[in-house]
C-alpha positions in Angstrom: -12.3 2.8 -10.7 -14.2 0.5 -13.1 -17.0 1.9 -14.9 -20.0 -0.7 -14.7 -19.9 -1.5 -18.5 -17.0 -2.7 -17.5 -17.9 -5.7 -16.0 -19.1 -8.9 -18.1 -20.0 -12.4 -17.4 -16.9 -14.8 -18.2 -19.3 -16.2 -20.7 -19.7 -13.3 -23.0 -16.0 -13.2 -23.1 -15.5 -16.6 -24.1 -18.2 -16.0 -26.7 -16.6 -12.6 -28.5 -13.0 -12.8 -26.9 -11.4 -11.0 -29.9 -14.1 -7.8 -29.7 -13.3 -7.2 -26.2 -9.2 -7.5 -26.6 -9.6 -5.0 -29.4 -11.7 -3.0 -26.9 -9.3 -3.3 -24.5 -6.5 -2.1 -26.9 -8.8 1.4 -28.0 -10.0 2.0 -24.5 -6.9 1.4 -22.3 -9.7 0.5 -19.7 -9.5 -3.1 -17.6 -12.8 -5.3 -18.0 -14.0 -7.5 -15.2 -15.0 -10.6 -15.6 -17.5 -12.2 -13.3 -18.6 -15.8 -12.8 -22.0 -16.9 -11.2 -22.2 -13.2 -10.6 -19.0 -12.6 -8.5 -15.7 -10.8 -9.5 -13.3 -13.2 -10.4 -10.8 -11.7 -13.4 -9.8 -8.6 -14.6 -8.3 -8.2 -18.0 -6.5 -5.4 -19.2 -4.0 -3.8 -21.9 -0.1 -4.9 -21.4 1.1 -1.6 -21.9 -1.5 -0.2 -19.3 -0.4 -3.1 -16.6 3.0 -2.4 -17.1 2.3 1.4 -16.7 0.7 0.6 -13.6 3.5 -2.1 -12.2 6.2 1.1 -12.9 4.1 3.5 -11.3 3.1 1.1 -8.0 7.5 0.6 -8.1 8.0 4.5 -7.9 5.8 4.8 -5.0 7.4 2.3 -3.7 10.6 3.7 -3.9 9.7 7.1 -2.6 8.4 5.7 0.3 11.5 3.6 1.0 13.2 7.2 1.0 10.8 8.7 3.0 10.8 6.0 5.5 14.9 6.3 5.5 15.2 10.1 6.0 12.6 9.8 9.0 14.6 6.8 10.4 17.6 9.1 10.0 15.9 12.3 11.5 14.8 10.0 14.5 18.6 8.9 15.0 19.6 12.0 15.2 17.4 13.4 17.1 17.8 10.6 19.4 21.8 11.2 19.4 21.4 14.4 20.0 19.1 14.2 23.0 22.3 12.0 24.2 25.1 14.6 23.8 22.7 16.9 26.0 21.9 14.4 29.1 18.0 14.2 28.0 17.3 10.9 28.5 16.6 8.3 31.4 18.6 5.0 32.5 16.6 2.2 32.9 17.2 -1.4 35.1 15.8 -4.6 34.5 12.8 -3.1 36.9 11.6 -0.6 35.2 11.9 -2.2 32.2 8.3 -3.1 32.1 6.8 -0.1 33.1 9.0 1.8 30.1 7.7 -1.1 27.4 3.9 -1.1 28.6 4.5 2.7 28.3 6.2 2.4 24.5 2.8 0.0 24.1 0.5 2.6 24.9 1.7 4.9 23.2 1.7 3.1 20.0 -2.1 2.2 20.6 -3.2 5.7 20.8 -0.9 6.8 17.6 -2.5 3.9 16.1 -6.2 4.9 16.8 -5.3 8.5 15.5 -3.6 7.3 12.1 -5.1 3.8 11.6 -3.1 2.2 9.1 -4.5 2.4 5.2 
């Protein structure tokens, strides 16, 4: 979260660019700069951006895994439900019904867990 004295009119940047890098450096903290009043810039420490891009990559990568061993879970499950006879045959006639079914059932998981 930025701290309201974190947030400056691009003009007072231009004006004392070299005190707010060396803020920057001390404070680790991003500054935003605004224009007419409106966001349009943020400015922060190399280190701390880089820190950030590593950390955003991790998450990244955990949810790739995450995503993979509940595709693989689902696969199995789905095999297994196979080898025991659990599952239905569909024709090209009630095809429909089974994908307006699929549909519906993805609407309501989606109102329960909107996406973020």
């Amino acid at each position: 979260m930025i701290k309201l004295e974190n947030i400056h009119p691009l003009a007072d940047f231009k004006r004392n660019a070299k005190a707010f890098v060396d803020r920057i450096k001390a404070t680790k903290a991003p500054i935003v700069l605004t224009v007419n009043g409106k966001a349009e810039v943020v400015i922060q420490d190399a280190v701390a951006f880089q820190d950030m891009q590593n950390h955003i990559q991790c998450l990244k990568e955990e949810l790739r895994a995450i995503k993979l061993q509940a595709l693989k879970q689902d696969l199995a499950f789905g095999a297994q439900q196979l080898q025991q006879g659990d599952y239905i045959e569909y024709d090209d006639a009630s095809t429909a019904s089974l994908e307006s079914k699929i549909k519906e059932r993805g609407r309501q998981r989606l109102a329960q867990n909107p996406p973020l």
